[in-house]
Every structure is written in C-alpha cells, then in structure tokens.
N, C-alpha and C positions, 0 to 999 in steps of 0.2 A: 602658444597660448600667452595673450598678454597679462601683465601681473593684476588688472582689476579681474578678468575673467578668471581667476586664477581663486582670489579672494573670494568670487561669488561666490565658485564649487566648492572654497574651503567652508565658507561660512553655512552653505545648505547639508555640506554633509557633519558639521559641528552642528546643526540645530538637532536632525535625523538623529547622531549619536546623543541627543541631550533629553532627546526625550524617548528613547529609548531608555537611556539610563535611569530615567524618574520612573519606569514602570518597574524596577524594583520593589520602590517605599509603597507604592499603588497595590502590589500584589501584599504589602504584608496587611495592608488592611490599616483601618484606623480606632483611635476608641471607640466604645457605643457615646451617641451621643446622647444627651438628655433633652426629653422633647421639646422644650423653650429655653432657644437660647437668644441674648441681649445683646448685643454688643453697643457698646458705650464707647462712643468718640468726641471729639473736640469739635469740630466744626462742620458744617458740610463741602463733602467732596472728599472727605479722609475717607468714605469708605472704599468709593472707588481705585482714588490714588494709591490706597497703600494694600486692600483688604479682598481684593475681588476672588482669587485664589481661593481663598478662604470662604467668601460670602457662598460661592458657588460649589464648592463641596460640601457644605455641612447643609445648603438648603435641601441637598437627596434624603436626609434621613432626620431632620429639626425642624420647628419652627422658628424664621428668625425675626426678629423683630432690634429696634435700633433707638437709642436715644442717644440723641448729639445734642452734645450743655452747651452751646453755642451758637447764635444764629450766621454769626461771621460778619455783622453788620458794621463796622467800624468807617466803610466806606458809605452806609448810608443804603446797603442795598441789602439789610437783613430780613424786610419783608419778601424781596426778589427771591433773595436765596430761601426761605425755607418752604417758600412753592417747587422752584427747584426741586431739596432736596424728597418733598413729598413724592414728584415724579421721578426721580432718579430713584429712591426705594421702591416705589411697586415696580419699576419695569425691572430691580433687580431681586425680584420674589418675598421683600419682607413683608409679613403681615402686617408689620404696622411702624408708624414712626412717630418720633417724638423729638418736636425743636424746643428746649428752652432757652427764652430771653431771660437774662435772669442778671439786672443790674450790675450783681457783685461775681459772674463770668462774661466779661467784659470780653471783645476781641480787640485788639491793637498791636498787629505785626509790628511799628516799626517803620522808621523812613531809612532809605538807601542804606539794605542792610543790616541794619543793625538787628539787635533783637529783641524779640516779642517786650511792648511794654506793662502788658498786662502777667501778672503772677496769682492762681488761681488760690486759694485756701482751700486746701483738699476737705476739709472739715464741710465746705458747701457743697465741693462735690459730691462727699457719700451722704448728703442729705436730699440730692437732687435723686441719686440712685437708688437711694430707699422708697422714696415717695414713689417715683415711676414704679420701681415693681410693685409696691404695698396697690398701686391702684391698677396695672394690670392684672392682680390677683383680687382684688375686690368687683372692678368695673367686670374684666373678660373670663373671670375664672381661671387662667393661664399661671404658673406657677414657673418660675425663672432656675430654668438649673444648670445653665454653663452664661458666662460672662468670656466676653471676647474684646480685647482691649491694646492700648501698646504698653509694649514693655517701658523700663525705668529708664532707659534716653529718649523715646517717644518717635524712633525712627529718624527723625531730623532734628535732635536737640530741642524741637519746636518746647517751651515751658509749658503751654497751657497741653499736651499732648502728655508732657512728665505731669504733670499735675492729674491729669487723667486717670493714669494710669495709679499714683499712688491713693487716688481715691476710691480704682478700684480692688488696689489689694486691701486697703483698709477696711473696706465696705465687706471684702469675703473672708479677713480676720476674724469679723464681728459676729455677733450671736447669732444676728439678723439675716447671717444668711449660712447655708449651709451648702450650696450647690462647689460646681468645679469652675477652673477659670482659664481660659487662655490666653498668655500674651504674646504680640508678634514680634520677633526678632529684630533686633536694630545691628544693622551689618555696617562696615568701614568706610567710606565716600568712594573708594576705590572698588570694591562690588558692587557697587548702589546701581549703575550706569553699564554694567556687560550683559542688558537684558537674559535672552535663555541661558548663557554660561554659566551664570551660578547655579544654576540645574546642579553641574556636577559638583558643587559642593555643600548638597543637600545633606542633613546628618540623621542618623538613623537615631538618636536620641533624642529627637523634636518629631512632633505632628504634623508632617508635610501637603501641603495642597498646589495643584500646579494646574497650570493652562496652557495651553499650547499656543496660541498668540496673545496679543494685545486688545481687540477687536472687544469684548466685553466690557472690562477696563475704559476704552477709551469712549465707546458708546454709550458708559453708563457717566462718563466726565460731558459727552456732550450736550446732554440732558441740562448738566449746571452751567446755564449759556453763556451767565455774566464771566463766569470762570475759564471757559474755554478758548484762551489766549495760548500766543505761541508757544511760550515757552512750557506750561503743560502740556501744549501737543506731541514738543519734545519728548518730555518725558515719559509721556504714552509710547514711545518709539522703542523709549532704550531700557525705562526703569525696571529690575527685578523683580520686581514688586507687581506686576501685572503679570509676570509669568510664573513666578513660582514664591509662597509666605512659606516660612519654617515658624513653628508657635511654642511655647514652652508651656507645659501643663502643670497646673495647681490643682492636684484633686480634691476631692468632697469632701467632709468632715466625714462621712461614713468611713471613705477608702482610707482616709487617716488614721482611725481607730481602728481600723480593720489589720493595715500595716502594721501597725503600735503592740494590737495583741498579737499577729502572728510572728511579731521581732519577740516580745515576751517568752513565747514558745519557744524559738529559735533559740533564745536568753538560757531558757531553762533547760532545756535537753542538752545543750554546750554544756550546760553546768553538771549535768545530773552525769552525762558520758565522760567528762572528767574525774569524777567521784567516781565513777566504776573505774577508769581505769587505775587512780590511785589505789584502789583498793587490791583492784588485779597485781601491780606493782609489791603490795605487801605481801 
C-alpha cells in the first residue's frame, strides 16, 4: 500500500471516528430553545463562513431570523451583496433578513493585509439591535428570545465582528432585553484549518452543533457570487467552522434570578446545617 493510499484510509476512517464521536454531545440533547431567535452579524456571508452548524440545528426547533449591520459595500458592490445575502438567507431557512446601510458601520478591510480600517462604536450597534427587534415585535408580532452572535475575538480578530459582538452583550446587559444569548467560540489558527478533526475536541461545557460535510456551508457561500473566489473555496474545504461551532451560553434574566435564588437557598441551608451542627458540637 503506498503512503497516499495509506492516508486516504487513514483520513476516511479519522472522519468515521469523528463523527461517531460527536453523536455523544447529540445524544445528550440541547437547551430548549426559545421560539425567535436573531442572530446579529457583521457582514454578509458570516453566516455561512462561520455559522452554518449552528444556523441548521437550532432551525429544527426556532425561528431564525438575521440582521447583518453591514452591507460589505466598501468595494462598491453593497447593493450586489445584500440581494445576495437575501437569497442566501431563504435557501438557509430564515424567516427573514435584515441589511443595514448605516453610514457610521462602514465596511473597509484594509489593503494587503493589514487591518479592518473601519472601528465600529458598539453604542450604534445596540441601537441598530434595538430598533430591529422593537420593529419585528411591532411590525410581525415575533418577540426575540435567544441572540446568536461572535464571541469577544470575533473568530478572526476581524474589529467590526469584535464590535458585534460587544454590542450584543451590551444590548443583553440592558433592561431592553431579557432573552438568552449565544456566542460562537473563537479557536487558535492552528484548529481553524483541521476541518472534522476538531470534532474530537468538542467540549461538553458548550452547546455543540455539527455537520457532517461542507456541502451546506459552501452552497449557501455560493449563493454570495461576488464572494465566491478561491480562496473561500478553500476554506469551504478545510475550515472547522462548517463542520462543527462550539457556542457559549448567556442565559435569560429569568434563568439568572432563578440561579441567584436557588444559590440563596443553597447560601441558607449551608448556613442553618452549620448552626446545627455547632450546636450538636456543644
């Protein structure tokens, strides 16, 4: 057997073992979810590149729905893209989407490399996030109760994705909202690229969602045409991120107060089973 034939069978039977292994975290189930949830991204084509895992399990049992504070126009193709990602969201089940253009979220990656030159003021973002839910719960009746977002490195360091994200912890801080929130894990540049392999270092203290190829992922990046250059293609190929998101969960002002009094109790029977035993002691 020569050493690529060698590598195939290793690599088919490392996929076999890989997702074998993820039907662990599958069987232990997931939270309930709450029936509209939002997810809030930077620009379009983040959901699919980073989110599809995720997009496709929580649509079994939510409704999902999407605003992206950016059109991505900086090259002049922000009307393109948010026909795009209109088509890219229905064929990936959201009931509804929402581009805003909004002067002061500007997009500007950057020339060779460098980074983003645009820094977003999270203070507009939780204004863009209020307005959109205030008016799907005005316009559609729908009431927003899990946020799905990235976490505080934004996945790829990208700023306006950090900016995202701290707009929408700030947003689920606030008075104004009360629901739960999830954000998606940002892994080391060295996981980023072992497509299924990071399967097996999926963690049982995150909310797991996995896929078994790439093929959703990449079909829903090919939807976004202007975007669908090679080197995306690559990354349809190998990124983790189409096969399997780990999320860390922020729960509800309820489940908060819920935890709060039943530590109080906790607090208080510690104390009161101390006092008896001091007593038993005398």
């Amino acid at each position: 057997m020569g050493y690529w034939s060698f590598l195939f069978l290793a690599l088919i039977l490392l996929y076999f073992l890989a997702m074998k292994y993820t039907s662990r975290f599958n069987a232990r189930g997931h939270r309930k979810l709450q029936p509209n949830t939002l997810f809030v991204l930077a620009h379009p084509d983040d959901e699919c590149m980073f989110f599809t895992p995720t997009i496709h399990g929580m649509q079994q049992s939510s409704n999902l729905y999407i605003l992206i504070l950016c059109n991505g126009g900086w090259d002049g193709l922000g009307k393109v893209r948010e026909l795009e990602m209109e088509q890219s969201a229905k064929y990936q089940g959201f009931v509804d989407v929402k581009v805003i253009d909004d002067p002061r979220l500007k997009d500007n990656p950057g020339a060779n490399g460098e980074s983003p030159l645009e820094i977003w003021d999270v203070d507009v973002v939780v204004e863009q996030i209020h307005k959109h839910i205030k008016a799907l719960n005005a316009e559609k009746g729908k009431e927003i109760g899990t946020i799905v977002t990235f976490d505080h490195l934004g996945v790829s360091m990208h700023t306006n994705h950090i900016a995202t994200h701290y707009g929408c912890l700030k947003y689920y801080q606030s008075d104004a909202y009360s629901g739960d929130m999830y954000t998606l894990e940002t892994i080391p540049m060295f996981r980023k690229y072992d497509f299924f392999l990071d399967n097996f270092l999926a963690r049982l203290d995150q909310v797991n969602y996995f896929l078994h190829s790439p093929f959703q992922a990449a079909t829903a990046l090919a939807i976004h045409h202007s975007q669908f250059v090679w080197y995306r293609k690559l990354f349809m190929g190998f990124s983790r991120y189409v096969y399997y998101n780990g999320l860390n969960y922020y729960p509800s002002k309820s489940d908060r107060a819920q935890n709060s009094r039943r530590q109080v109790l906790v607090d208080h029977s510690e104390a009161k089973a101390g006092a008896i035993r001091k007593e038993s002691d005398l």
